[in-house]
C-alpha positions in Angstrom: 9.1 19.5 -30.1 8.8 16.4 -27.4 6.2 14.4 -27.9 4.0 13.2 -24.6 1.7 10.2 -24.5 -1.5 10.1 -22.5 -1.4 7.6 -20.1 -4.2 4.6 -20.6 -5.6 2.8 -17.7 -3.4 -0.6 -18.7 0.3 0.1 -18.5 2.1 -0.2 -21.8 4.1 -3.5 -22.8 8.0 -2.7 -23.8 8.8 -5.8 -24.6 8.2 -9.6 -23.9 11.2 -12.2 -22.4 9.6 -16.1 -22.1 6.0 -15.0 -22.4 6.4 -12.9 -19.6 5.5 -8.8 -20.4 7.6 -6.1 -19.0 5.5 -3.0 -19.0 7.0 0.4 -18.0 5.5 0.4 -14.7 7.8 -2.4 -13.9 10.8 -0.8 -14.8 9.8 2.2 -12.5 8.8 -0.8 -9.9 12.3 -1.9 -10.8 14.1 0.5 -10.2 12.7 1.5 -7.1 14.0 -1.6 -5.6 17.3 -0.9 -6.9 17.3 2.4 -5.2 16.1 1.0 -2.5 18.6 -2.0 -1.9 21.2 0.3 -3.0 20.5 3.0 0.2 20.3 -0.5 2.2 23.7 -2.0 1.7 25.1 1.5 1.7 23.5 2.6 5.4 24.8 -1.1 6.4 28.0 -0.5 5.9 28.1 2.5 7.3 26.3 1.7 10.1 28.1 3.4 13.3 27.5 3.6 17.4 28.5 7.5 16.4 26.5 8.1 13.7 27.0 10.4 10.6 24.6 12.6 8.7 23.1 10.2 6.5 22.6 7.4 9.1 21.3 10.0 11.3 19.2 11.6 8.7 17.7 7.6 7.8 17.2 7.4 12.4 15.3 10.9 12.4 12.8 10.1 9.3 12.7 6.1 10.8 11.6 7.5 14.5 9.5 9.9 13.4 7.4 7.3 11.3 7.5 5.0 14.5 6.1 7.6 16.4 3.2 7.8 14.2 2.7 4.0 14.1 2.5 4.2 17.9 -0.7 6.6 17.6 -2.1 3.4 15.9 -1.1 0.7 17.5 -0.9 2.2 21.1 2.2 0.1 21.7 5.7 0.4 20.3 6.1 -3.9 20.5 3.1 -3.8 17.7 4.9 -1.5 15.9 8.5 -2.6 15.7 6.2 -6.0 14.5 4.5 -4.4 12.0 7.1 -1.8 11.0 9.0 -4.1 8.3 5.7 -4.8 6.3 3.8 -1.4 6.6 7.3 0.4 6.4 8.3 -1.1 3.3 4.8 -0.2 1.9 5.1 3.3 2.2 8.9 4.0 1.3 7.9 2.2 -1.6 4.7 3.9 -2.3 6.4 7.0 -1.8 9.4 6.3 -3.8 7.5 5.0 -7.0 5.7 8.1 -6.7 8.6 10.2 -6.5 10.3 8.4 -9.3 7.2 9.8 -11.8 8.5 13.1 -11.9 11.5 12.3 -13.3 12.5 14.4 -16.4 12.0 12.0 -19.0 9.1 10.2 -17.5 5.8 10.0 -20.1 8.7 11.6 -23.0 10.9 9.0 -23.5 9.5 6.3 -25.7 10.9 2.8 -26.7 8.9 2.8 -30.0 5.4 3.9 -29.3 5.3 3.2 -25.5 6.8 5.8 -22.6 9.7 3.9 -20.8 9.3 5.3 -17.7 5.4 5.4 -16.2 5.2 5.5 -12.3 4.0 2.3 -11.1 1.4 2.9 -8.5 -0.8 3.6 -12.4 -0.7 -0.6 -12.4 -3.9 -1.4 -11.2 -1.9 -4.8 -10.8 0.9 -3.5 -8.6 -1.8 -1.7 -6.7 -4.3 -4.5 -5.7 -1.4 -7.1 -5.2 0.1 -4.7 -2.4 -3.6 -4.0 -1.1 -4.1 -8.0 -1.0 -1.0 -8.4 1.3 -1.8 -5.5 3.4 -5.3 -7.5 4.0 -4.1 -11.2 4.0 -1.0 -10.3 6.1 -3.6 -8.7 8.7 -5.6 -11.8 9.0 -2.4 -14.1 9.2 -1.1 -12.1 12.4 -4.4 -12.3 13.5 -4.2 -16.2 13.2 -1.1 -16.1 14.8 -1.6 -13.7 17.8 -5.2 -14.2 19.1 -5.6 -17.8 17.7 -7.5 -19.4 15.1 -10.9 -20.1 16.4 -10.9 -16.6 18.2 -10.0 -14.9 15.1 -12.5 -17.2 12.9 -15.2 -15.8 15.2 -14.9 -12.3 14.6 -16.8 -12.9 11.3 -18.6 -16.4 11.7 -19.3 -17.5 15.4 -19.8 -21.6 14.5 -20.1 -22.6 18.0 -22.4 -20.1 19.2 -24.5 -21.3 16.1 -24.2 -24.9 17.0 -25.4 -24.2 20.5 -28.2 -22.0 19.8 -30.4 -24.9 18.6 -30.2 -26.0 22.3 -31.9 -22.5 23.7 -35.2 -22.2 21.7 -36.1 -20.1 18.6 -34.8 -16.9 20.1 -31.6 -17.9 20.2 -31.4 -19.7 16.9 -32.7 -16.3 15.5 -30.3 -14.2 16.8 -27.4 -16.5 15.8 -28.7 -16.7 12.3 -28.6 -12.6 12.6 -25.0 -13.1 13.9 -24.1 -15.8 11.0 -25.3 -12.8 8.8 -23.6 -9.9 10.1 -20.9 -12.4 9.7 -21.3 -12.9 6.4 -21.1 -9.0 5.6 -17.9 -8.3 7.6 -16.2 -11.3 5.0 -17.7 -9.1 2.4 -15.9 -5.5 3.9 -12.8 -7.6 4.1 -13.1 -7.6 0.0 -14.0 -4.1 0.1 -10.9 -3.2 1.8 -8.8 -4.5 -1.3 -10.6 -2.1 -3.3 -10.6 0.8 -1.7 -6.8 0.4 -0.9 -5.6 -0.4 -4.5 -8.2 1.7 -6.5 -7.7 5.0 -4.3 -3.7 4.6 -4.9 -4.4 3.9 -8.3 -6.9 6.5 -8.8 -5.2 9.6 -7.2 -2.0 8.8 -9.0 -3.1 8.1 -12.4 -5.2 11.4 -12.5 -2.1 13.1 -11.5 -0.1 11.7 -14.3 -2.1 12.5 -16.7 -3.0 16.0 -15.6 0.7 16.5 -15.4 1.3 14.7 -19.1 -1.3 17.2 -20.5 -0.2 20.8 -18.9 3.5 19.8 -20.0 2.2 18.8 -23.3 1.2 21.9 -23.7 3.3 24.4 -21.9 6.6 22.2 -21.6 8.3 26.0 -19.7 7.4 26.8 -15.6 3.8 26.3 -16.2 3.9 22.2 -14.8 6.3 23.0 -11.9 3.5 24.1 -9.0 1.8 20.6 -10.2 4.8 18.9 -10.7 5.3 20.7 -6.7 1.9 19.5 -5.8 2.1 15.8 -7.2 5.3 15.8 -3.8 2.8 16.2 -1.6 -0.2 14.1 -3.2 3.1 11.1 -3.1 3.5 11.7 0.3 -0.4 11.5 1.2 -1.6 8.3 -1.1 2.0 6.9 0.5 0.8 8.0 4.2 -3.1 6.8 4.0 -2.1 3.5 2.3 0.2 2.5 5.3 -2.1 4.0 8.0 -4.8 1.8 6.6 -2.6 -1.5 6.2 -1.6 -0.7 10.1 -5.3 0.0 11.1 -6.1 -3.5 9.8 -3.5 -5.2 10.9 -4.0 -3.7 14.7 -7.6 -4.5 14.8 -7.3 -7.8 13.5 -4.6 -9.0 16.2 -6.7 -7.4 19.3 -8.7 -10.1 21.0 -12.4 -9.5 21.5 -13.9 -7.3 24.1 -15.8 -10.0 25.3 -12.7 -12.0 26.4 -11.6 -9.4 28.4 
């Protein structure tokens, strides 16, 4: 009989090279990339003015997700922009979910640890991605609209400065201001968690719901969820992206008032 492990919330260490612990969501991470780079070099070299059926399989799938970054950003300069950091997040989401249905995944053990775990179960993977979704949106925000502009979005220092010029009323209302402020800095935090532990969330559960109904019925029984988890890959891969481009338009748009 094959023996399945229940998932826990920390991924499992296989084994340790200078201090440094490789877990087996890495290796799923891993190899990922590997696929990854490997359809890379391959569609480069094949690249052709007449195109065949896998470089105009990779155009269809590419244009189709540019047309729904467009319904975002409202303009297809943003998007070619944004399409190398949001793009690689979601073929990667997508593919690490993918690679969890694997035959072998949560069976094959290197001594009491599965080998193969998808990696979007790494709380770590997941709020290191959600941090440079966030950070990357503030740094093109920096970079487009300025830095003072973009500072005042959350903490207006000269309006501040100059309020103690205009009476109480003012000074009031810019203290109001400084703490609005305040809370959007907060909600930028809140973003990193609801990215990473909505990812992490949704696919652990599936994981383990999958480990348990093939623990025990290992024959047809796991295939609609197995069917289902496809889709659910597809979704937490779509909704991650969709939020990093959300931020990252918002936060290069100059304010209303400097229109």
């Amino acid at each position: 009989m094959t023996n399945f492990h229940i998932p826990t919330l920390a991924p499992e260490v296989l084994f340790t090279t200078k201090d440094i612990p490789i877990t087996n969501t890495m290796v799923n991470a891993w190899l990922a990339i590997v696929i990854f780079l490997a359809l890379g070099l391959y569609l480069r070299k094949k690249l052709k003015l007449k195109p065949g059926k896998f470089q105009n399989a990779c155009e269809f799938f590419l244009d189709g997700l540019m047309g729904y970054f467009d319904q975002v950003t409202g303009d297809r300069k943003k998007t070619l922009r944004f399409l190398p950091l949001v793009g690689s997040i979601f073929f990667f989401i997508l593919l690490s979910n993918w690679l969890g249905l694997l035959p072998g995944t949560g069976s094959i053990t290197v001594g009491h640890n599965m080998l193969l775990r998808p990696a979007n179960t790494d709380l770590n993977l997941t709020v290191a991605m959600a941090l440079t979704a966030v950070i990357s949106s503030h740094i093109f925000g920096l970079v487009t609209v300025g830095v003072f502009t973009h500072i005042n979005k959350f903490i207006q220092i000269g309006t501040f400065v100059k309020s103690f010029k205009k009476g109480p009323t003012a000074i009031l209302t810019a203290v109001i201001e400084l703490g609005v402020g305040l809370i959007e800095i907060v909600s930028e935090m809140a973003k990193v968690l609801s990215l990473s532990l909505r990812l992490f969330g949704n696919i652990f559960a599936g994981e383990v719901l999958i480990t348990v109904i093939a623990s025990l019925v290992g024959f047809l029984i796991p295939t609609p969820f197995m069917l289902l988890e496809v889709l659910v890959g597809i979704i937490q891969a779509s909704v991650f992206a969709m939020l990093a481009l959300v931020y990252l338009t918002v936060m290069t748009q100059k304010p209303h008032a400097e229109h």
